[in-house]
mmJSON file of the N, C-alpha and C atoms, coordinates in Angstrom:
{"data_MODEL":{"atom_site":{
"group_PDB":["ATOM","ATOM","ATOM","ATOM","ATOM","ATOM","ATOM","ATOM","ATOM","ATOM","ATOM","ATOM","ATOM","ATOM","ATOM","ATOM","ATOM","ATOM","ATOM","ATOM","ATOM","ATOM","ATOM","ATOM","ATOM","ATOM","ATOM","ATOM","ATOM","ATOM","ATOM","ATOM","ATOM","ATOM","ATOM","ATOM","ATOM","ATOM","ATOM","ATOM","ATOM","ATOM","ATOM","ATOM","ATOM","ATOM","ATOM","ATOM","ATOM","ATOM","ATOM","ATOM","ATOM","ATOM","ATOM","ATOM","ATOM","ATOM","ATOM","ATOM","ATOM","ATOM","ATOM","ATOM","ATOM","ATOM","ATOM","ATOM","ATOM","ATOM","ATOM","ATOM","ATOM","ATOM","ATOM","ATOM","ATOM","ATOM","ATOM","ATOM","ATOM","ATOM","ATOM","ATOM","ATOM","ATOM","ATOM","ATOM","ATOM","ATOM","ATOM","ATOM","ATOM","ATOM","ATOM","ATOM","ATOM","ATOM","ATOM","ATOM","ATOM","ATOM","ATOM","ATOM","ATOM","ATOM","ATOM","ATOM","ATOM","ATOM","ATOM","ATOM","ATOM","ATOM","ATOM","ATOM","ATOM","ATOM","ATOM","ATOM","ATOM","ATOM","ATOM","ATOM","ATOM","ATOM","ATOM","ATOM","ATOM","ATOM","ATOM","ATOM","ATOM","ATOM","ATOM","ATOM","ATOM","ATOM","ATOM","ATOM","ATOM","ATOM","ATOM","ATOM","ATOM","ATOM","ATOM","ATOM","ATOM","ATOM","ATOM","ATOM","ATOM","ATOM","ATOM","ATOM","ATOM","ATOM","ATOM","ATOM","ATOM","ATOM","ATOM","ATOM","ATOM","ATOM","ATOM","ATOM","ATOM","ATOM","ATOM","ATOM","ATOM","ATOM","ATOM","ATOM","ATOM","ATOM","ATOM","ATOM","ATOM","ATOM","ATOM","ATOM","ATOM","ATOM","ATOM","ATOM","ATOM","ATOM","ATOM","ATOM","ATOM","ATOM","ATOM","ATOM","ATOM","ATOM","ATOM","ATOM","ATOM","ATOM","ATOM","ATOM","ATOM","ATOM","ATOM","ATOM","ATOM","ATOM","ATOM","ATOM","ATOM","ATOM","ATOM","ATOM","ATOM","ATOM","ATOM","ATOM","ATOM","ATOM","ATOM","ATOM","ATOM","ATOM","ATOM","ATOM","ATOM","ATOM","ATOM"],
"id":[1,2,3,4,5,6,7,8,9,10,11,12,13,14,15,16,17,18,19,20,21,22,23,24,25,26,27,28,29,30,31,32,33,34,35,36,37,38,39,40,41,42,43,44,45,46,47,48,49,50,51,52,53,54,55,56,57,58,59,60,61,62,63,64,65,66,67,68,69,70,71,72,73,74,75,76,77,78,79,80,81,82,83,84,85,86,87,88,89,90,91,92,93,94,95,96,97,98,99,100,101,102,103,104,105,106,107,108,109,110,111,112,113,114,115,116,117,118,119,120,121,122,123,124,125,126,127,128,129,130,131,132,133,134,135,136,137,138,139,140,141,142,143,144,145,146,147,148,149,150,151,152,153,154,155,156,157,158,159,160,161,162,163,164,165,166,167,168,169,170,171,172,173,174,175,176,177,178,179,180,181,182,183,184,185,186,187,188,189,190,191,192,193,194,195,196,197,198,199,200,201,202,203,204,205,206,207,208,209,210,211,212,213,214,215,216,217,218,219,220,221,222,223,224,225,226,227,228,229,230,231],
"type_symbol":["N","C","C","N","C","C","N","C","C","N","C","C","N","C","C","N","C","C","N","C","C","N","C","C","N","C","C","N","C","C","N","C","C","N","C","C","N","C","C","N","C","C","N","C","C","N","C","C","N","C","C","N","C","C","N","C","C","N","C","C","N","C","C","N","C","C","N","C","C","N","C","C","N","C","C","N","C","C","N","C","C","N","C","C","N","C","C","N","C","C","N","C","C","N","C","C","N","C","C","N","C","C","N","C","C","N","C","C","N","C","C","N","C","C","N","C","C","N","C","C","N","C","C","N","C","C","N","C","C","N","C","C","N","C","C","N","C","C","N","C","C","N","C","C","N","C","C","N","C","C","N","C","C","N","C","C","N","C","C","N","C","C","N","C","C","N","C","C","N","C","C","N","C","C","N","C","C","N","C","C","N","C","C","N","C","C","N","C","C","N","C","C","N","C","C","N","C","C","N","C","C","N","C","C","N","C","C","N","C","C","N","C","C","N","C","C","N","C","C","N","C","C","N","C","C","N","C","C","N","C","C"],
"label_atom_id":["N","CA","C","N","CA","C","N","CA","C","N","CA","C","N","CA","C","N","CA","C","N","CA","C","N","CA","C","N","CA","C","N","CA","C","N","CA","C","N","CA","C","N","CA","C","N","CA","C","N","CA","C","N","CA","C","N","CA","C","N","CA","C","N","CA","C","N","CA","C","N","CA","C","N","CA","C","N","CA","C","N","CA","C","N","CA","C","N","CA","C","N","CA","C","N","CA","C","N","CA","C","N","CA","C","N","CA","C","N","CA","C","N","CA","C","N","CA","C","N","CA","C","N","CA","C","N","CA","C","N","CA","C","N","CA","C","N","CA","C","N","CA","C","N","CA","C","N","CA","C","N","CA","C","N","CA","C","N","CA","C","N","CA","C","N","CA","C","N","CA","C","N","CA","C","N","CA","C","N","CA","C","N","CA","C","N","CA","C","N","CA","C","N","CA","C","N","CA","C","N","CA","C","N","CA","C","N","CA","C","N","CA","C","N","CA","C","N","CA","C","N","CA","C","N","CA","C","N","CA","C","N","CA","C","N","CA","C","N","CA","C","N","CA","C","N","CA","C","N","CA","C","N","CA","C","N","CA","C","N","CA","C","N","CA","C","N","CA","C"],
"label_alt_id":[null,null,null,null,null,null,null,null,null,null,null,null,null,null,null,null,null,null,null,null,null,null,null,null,null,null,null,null,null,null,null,null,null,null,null,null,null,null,null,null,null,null,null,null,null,null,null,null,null,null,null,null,null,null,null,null,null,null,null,null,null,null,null,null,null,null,null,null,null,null,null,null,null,null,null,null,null,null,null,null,null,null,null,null,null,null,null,null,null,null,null,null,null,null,null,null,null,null,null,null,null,null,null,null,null,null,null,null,null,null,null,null,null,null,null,null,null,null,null,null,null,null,null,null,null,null,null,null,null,null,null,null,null,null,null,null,null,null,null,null,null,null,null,null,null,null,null,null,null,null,null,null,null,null,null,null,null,null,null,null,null,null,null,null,null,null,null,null,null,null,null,null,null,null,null,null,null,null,null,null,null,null,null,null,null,null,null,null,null,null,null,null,null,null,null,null,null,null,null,null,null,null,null,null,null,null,null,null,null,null,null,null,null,null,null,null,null,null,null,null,null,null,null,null,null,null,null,null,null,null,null],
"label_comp_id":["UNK","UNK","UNK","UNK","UNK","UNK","UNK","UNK","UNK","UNK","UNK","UNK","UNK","UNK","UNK","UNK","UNK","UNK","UNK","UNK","UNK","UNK","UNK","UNK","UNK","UNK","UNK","UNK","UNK","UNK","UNK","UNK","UNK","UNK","UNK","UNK","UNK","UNK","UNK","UNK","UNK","UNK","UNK","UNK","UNK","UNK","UNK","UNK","UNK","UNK","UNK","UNK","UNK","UNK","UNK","UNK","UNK","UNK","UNK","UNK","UNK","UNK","UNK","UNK","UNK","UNK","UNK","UNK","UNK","UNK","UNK","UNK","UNK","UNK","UNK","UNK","UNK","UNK","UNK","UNK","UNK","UNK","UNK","UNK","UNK","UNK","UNK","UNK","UNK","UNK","UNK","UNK","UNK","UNK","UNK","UNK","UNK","UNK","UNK","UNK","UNK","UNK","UNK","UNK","UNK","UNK","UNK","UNK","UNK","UNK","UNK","UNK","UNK","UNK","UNK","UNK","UNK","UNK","UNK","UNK","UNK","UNK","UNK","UNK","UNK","UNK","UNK","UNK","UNK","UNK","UNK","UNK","UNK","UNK","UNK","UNK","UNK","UNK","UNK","UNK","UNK","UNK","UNK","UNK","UNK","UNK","UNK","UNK","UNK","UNK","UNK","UNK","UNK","UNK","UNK","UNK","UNK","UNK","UNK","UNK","UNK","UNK","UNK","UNK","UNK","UNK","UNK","UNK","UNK","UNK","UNK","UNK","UNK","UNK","UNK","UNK","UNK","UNK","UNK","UNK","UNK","UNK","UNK","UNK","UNK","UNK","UNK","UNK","UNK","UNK","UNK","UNK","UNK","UNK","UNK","UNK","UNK","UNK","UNK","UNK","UNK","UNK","UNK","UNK","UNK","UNK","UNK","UNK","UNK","UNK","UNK","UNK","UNK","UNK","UNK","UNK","UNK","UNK","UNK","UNK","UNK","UNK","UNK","UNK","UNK","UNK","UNK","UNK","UNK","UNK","UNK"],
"label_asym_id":["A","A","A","A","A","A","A","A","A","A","A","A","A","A","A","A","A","A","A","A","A","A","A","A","A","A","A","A","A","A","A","A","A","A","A","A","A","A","A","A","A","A","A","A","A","A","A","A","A","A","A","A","A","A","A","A","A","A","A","A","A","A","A","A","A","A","A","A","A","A","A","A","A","A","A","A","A","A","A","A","A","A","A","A","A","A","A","A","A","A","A","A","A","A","A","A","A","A","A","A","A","A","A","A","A","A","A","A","A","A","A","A","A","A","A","A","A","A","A","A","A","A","A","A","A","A","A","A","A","A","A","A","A","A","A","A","A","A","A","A","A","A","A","A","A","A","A","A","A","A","A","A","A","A","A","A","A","A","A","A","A","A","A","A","A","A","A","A","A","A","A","A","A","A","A","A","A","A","A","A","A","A","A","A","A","A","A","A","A","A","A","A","A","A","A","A","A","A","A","A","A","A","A","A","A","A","A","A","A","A","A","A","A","A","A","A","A","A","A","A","A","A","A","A","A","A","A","A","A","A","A"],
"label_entity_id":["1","1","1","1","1","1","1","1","1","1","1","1","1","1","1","1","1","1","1","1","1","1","1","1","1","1","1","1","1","1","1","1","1","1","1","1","1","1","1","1","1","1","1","1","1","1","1","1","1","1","1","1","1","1","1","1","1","1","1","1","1","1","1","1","1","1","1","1","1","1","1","1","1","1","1","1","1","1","1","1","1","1","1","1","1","1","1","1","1","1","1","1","1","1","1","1","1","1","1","1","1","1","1","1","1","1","1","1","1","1","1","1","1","1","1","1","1","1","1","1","1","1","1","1","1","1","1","1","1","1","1","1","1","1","1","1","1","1","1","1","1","1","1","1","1","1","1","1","1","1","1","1","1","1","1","1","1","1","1","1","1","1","1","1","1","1","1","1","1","1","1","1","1","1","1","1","1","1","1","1","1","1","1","1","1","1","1","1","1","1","1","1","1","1","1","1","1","1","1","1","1","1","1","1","1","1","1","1","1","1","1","1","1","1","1","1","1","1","1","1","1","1","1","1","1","1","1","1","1","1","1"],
"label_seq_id":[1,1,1,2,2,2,3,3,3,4,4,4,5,5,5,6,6,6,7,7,7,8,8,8,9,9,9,10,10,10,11,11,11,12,12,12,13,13,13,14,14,14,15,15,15,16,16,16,17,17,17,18,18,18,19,19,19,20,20,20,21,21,21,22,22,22,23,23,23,24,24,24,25,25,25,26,26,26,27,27,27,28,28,28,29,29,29,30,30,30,31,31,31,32,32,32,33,33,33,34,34,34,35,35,35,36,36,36,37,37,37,38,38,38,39,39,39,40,40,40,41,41,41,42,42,42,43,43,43,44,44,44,45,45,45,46,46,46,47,47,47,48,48,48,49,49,49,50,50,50,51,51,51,52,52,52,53,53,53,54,54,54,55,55,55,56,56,56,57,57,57,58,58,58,59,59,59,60,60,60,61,61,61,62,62,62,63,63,63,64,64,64,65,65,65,66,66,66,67,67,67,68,68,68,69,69,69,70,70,70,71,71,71,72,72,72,73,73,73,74,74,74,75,75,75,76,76,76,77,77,77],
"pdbx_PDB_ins_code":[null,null,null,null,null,null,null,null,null,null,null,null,null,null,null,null,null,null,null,null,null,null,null,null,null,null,null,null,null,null,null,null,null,null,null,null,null,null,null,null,null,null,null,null,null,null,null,null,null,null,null,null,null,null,null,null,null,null,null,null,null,null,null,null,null,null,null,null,null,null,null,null,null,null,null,null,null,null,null,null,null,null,null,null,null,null,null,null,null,null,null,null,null,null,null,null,null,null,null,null,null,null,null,null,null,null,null,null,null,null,null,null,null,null,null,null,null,null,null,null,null,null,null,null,null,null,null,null,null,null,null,null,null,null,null,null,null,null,null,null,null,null,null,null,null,null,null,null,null,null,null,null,null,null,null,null,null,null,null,null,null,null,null,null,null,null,null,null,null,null,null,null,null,null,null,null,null,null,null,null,null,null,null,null,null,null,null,null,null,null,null,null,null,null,null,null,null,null,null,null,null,null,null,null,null,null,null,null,null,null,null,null,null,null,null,null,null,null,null,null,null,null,null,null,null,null,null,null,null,null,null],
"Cartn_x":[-1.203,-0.871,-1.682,-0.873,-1.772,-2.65,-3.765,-4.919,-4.303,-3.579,-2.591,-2.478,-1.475,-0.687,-1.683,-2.749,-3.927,-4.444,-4.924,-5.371,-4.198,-3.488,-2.138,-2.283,-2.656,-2.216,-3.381,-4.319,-5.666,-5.938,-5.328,-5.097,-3.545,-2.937,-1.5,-2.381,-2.867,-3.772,-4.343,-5.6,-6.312,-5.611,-4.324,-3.57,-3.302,-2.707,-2.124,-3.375,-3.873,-5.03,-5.452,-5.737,-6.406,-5.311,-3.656,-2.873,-2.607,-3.051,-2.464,-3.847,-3.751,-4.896,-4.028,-2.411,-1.925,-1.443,-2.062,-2.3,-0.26,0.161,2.042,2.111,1.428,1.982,1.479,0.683,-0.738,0.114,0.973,1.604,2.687,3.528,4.939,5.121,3.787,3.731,3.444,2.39,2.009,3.671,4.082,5.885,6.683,6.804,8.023,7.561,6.323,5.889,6.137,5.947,5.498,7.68,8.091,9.658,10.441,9.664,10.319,9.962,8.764,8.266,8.119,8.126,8.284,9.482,10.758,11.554,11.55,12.634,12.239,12.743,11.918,11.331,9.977,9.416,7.654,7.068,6.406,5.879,4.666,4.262,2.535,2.118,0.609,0.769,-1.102,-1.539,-2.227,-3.016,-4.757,-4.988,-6.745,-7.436,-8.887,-8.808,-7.767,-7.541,-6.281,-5.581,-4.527,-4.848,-3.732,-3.555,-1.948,-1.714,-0.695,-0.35,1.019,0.758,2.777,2.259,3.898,3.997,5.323,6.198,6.002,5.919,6.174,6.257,6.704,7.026,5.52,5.619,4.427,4.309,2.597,2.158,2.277,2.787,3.102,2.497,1.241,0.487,-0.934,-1.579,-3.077,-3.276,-4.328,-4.843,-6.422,-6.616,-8.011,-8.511,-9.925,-10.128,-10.436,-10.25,-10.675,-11.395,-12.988,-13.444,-12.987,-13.156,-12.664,-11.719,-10.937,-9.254,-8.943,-8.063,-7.409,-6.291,-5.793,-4.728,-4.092,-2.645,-1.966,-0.411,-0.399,0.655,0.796,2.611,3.161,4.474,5.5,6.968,7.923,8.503,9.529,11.328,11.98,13.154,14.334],
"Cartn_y":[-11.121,-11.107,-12.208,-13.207,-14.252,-13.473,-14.182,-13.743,-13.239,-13.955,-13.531,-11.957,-12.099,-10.898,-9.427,-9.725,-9.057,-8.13,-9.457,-9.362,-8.324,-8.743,-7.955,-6.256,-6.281,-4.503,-3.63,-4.68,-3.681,-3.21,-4.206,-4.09,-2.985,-3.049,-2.198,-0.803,-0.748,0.765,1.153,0.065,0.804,1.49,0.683,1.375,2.515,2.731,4.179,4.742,4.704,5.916,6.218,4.941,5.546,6.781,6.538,7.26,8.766,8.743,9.773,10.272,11.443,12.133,12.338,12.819,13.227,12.134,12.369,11.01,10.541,11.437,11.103,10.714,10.903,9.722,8.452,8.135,7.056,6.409,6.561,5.822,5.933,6.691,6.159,4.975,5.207,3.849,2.993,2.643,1.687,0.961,1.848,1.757,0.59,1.515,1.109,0.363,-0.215,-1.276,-2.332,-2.642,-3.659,-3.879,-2.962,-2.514,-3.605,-3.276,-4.043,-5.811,-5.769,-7.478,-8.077,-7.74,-8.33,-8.208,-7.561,-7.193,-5.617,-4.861,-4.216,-4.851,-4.023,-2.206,-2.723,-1.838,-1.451,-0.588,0.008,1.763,1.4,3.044,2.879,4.511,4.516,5.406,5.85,6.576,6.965,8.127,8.094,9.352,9.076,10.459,10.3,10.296,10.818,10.759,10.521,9.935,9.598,8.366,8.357,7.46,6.825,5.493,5.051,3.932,3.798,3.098,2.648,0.851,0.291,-0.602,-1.362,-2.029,-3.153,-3.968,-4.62,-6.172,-6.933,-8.188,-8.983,-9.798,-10.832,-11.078,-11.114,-11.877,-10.64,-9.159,-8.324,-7.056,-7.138,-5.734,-6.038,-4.74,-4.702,-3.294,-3.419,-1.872,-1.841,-1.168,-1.51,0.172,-0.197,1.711,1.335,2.147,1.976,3.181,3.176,4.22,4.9,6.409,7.204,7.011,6.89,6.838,5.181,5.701,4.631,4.282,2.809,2.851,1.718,2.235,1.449,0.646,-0.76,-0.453,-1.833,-1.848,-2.956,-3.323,-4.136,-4.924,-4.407,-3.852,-4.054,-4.523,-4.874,-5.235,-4.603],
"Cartn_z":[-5.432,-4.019,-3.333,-2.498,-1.549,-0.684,-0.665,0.129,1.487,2.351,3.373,3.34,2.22,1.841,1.787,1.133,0.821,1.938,3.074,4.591,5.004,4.959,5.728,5.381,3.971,3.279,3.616,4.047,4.198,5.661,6.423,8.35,7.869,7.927,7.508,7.52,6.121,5.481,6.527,7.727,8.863,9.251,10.041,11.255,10.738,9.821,9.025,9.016,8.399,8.187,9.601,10.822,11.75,12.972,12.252,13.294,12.247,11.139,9.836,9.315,9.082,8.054,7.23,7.355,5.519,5.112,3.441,2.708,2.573,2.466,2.255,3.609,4.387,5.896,5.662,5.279,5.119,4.57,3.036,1.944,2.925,3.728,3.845,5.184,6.118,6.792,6.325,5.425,4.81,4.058,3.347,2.299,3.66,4.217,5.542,6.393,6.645,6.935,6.128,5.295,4.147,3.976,3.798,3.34,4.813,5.728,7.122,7.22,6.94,6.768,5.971,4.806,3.324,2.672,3.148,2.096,1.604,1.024,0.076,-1.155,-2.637,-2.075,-2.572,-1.927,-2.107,-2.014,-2.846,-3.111,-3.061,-2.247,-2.017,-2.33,-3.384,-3.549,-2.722,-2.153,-1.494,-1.461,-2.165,-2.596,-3.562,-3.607,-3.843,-5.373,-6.226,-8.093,-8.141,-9.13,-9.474,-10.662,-11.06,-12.223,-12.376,-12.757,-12.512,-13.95,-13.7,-14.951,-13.903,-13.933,-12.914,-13.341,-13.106,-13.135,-12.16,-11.782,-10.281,-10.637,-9.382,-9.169,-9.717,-10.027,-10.171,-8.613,-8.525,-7.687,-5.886,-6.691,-4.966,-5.53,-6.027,-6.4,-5.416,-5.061,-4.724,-4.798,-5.004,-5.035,-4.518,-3.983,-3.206,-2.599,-2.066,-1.463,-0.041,0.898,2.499,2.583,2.731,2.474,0.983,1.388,-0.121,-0.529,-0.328,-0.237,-1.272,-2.187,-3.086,-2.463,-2.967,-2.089,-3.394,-3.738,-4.301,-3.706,-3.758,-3.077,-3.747,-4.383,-5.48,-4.824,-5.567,-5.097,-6.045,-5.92,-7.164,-6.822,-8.025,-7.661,-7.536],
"occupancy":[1.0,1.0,1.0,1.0,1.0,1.0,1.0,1.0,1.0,1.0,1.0,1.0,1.0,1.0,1.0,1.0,1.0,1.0,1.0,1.0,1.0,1.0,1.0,1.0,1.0,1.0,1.0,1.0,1.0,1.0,1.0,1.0,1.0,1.0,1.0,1.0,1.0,1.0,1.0,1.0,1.0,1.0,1.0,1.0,1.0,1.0,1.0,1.0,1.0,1.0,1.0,1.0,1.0,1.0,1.0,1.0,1.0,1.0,1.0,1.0,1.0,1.0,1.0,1.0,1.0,1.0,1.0,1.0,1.0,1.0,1.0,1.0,1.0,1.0,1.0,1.0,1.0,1.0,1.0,1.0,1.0,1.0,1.0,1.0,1.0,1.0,1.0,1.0,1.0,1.0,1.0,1.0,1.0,1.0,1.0,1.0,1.0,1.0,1.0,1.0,1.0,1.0,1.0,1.0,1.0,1.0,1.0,1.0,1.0,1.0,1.0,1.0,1.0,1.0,1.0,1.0,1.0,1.0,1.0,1.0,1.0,1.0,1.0,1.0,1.0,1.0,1.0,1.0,1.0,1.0,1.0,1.0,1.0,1.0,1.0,1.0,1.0,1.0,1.0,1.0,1.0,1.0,1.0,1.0,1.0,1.0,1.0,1.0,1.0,1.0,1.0,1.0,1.0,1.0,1.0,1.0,1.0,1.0,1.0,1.0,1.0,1.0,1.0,1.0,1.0,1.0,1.0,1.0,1.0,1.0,1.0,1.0,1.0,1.0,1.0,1.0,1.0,1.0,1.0,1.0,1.0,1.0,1.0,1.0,1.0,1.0,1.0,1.0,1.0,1.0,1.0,1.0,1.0,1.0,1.0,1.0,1.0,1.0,1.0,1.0,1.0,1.0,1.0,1.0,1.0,1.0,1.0,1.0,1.0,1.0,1.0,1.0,1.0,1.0,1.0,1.0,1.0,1.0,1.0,1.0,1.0,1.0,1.0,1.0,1.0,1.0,1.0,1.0,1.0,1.0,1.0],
"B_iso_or_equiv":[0.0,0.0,0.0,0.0,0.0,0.0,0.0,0.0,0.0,0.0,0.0,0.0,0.0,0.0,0.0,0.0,0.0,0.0,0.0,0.0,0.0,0.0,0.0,0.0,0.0,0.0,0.0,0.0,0.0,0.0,0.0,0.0,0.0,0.0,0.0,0.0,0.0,0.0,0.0,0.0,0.0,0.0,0.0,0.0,0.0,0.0,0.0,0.0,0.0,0.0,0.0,0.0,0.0,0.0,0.0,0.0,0.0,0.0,0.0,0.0,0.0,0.0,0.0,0.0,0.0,0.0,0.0,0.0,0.0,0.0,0.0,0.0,0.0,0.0,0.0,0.0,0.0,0.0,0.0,0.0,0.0,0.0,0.0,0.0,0.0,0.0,0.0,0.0,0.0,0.0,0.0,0.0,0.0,0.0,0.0,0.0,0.0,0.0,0.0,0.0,0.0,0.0,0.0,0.0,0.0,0.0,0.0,0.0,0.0,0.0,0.0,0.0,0.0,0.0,0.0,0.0,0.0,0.0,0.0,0.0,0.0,0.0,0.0,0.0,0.0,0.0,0.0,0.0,0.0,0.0,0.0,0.0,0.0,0.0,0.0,0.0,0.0,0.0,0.0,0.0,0.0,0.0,0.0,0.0,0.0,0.0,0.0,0.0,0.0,0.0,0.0,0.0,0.0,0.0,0.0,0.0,0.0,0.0,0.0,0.0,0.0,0.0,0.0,0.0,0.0,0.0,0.0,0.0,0.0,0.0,0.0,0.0,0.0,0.0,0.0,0.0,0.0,0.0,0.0,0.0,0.0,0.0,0.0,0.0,0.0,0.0,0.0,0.0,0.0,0.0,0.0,0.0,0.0,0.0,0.0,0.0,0.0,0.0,0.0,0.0,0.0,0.0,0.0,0.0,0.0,0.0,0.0,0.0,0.0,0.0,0.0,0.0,0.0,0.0,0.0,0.0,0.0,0.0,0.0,0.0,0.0,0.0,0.0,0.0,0.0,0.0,0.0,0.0,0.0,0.0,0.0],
"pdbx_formal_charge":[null,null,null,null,null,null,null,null,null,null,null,null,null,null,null,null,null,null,null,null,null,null,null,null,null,null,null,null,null,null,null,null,null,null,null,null,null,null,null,null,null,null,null,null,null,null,null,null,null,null,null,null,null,null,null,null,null,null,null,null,null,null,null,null,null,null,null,null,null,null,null,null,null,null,null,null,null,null,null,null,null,null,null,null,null,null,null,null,null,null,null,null,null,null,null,null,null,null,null,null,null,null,null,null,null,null,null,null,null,null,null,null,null,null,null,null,null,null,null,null,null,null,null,null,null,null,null,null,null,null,null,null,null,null,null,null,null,null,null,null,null,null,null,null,null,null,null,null,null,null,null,null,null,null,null,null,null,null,null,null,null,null,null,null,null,null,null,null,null,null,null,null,null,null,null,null,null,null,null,null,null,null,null,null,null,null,null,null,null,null,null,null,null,null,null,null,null,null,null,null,null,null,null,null,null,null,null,null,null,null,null,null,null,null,null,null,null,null,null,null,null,null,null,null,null,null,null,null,null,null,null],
"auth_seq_id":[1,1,1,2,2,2,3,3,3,4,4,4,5,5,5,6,6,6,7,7,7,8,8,8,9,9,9,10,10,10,11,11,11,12,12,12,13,13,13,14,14,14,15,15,15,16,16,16,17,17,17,18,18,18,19,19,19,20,20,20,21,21,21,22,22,22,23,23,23,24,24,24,25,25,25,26,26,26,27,27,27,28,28,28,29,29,29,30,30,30,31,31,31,32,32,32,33,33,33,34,34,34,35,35,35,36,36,36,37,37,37,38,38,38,39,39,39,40,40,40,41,41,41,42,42,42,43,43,43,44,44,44,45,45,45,46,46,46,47,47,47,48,48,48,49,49,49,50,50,50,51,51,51,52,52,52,53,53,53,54,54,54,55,55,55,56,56,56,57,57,57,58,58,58,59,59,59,60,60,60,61,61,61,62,62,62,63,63,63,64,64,64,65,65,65,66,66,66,67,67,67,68,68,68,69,69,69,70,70,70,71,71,71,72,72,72,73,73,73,74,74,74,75,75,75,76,76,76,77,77,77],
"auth_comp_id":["UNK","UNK","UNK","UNK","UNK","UNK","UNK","UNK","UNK","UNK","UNK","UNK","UNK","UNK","UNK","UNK","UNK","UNK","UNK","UNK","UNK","UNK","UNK","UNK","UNK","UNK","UNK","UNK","UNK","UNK","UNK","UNK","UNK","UNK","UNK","UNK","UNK","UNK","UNK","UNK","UNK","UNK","UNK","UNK","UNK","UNK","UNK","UNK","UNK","UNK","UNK","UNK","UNK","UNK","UNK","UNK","UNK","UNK","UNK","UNK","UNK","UNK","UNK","UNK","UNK","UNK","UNK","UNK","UNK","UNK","UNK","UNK","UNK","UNK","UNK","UNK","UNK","UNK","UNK","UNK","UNK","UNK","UNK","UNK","UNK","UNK","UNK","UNK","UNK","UNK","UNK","UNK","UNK","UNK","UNK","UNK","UNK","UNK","UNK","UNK","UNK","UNK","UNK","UNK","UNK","UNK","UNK","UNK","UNK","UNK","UNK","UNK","UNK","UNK","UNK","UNK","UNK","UNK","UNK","UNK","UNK","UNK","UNK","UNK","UNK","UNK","UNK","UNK","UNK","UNK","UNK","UNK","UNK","UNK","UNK","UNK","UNK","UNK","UNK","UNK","UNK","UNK","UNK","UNK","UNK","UNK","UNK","UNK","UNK","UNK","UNK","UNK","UNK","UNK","UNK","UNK","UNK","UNK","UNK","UNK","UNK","UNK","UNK","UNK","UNK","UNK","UNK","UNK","UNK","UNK","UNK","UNK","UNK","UNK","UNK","UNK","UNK","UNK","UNK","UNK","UNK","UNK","UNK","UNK","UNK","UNK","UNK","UNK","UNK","UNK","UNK","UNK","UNK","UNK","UNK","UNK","UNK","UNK","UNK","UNK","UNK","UNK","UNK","UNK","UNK","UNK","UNK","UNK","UNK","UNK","UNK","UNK","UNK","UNK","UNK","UNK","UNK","UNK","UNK","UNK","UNK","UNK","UNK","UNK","UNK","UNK","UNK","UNK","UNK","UNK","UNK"],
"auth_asym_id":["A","A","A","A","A","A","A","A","A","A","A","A","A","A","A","A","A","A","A","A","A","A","A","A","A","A","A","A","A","A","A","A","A","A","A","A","A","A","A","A","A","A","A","A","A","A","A","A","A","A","A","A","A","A","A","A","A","A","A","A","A","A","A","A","A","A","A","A","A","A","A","A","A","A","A","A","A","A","A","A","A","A","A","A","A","A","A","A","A","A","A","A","A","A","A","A","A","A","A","A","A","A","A","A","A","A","A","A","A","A","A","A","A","A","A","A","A","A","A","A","A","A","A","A","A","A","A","A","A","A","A","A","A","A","A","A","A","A","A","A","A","A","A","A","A","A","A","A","A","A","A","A","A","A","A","A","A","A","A","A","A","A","A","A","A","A","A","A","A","A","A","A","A","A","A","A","A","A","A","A","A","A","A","A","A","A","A","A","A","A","A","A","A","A","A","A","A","A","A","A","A","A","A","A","A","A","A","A","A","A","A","A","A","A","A","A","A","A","A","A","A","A","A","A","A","A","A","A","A","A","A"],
"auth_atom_id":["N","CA","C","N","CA","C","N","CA","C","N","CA","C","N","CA","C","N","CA","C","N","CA","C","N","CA","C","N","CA","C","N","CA","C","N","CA","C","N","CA","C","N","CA","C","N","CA","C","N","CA","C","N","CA","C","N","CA","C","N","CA","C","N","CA","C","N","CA","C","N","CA","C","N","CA","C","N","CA","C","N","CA","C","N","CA","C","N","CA","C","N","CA","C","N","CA","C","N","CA","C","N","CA","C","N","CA","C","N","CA","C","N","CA","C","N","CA","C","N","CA","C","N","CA","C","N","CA","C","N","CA","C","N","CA","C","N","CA","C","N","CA","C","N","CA","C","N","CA","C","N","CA","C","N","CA","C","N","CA","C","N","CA","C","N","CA","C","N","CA","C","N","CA","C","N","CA","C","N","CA","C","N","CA","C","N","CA","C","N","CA","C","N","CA","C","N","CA","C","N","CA","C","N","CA","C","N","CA","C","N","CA","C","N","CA","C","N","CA","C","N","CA","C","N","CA","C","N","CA","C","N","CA","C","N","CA","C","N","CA","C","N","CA","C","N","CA","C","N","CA","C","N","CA","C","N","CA","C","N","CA","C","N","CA","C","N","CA","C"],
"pdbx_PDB_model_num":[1,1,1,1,1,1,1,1,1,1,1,1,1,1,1,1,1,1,1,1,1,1,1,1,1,1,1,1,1,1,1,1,1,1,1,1,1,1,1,1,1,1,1,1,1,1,1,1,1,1,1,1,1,1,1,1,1,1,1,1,1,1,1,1,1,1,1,1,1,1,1,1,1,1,1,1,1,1,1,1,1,1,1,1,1,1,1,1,1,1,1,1,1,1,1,1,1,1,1,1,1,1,1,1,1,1,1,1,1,1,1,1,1,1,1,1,1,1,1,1,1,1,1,1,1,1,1,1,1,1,1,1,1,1,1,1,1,1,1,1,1,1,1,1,1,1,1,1,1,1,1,1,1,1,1,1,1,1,1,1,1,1,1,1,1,1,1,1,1,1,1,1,1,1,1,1,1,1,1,1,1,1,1,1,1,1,1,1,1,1,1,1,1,1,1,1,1,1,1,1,1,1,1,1,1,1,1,1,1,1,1,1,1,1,1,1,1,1,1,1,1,1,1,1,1,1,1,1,1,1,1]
}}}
């Protein structure tokens, strides 16, 4: 993911987290954000354990934590 792109998912994640405490709100603004200005599709998955194993576009994955909270969020076609 371009550094841009990067900047973008982690300001995206604030806003969500700071208007959402449930983590399935957190991931579906973050989704339908990203789904509206990038294109779809893009899945985000949002949460303190989990494990993943994806598929996605070259170059449209990040995964990062804001605070406790993991945050996955990829491109696919």
């Amino acid at each position: 993911m371009t550094e841009d792109m990067q900047q973008e998912a982690i300001e995206v994640a604030s806003e969500a987290m700071a208007k959402f405490t449930i983590e399935k709100d957190i991931a579906q603004h973050i989704k339908r954000t990203f789904d509206e200005r990038k294109g779809p599709t893009w899945h985000c998955i949002v949460g303190r354990n989990f494990g993943s194993f994806v598929t996605h576009e070259t170059k449209h994955f990040i995964y990062f934590y804001l605070g406790h909270c993991a945050i996955l969020l990829f491109k696919t076609q």
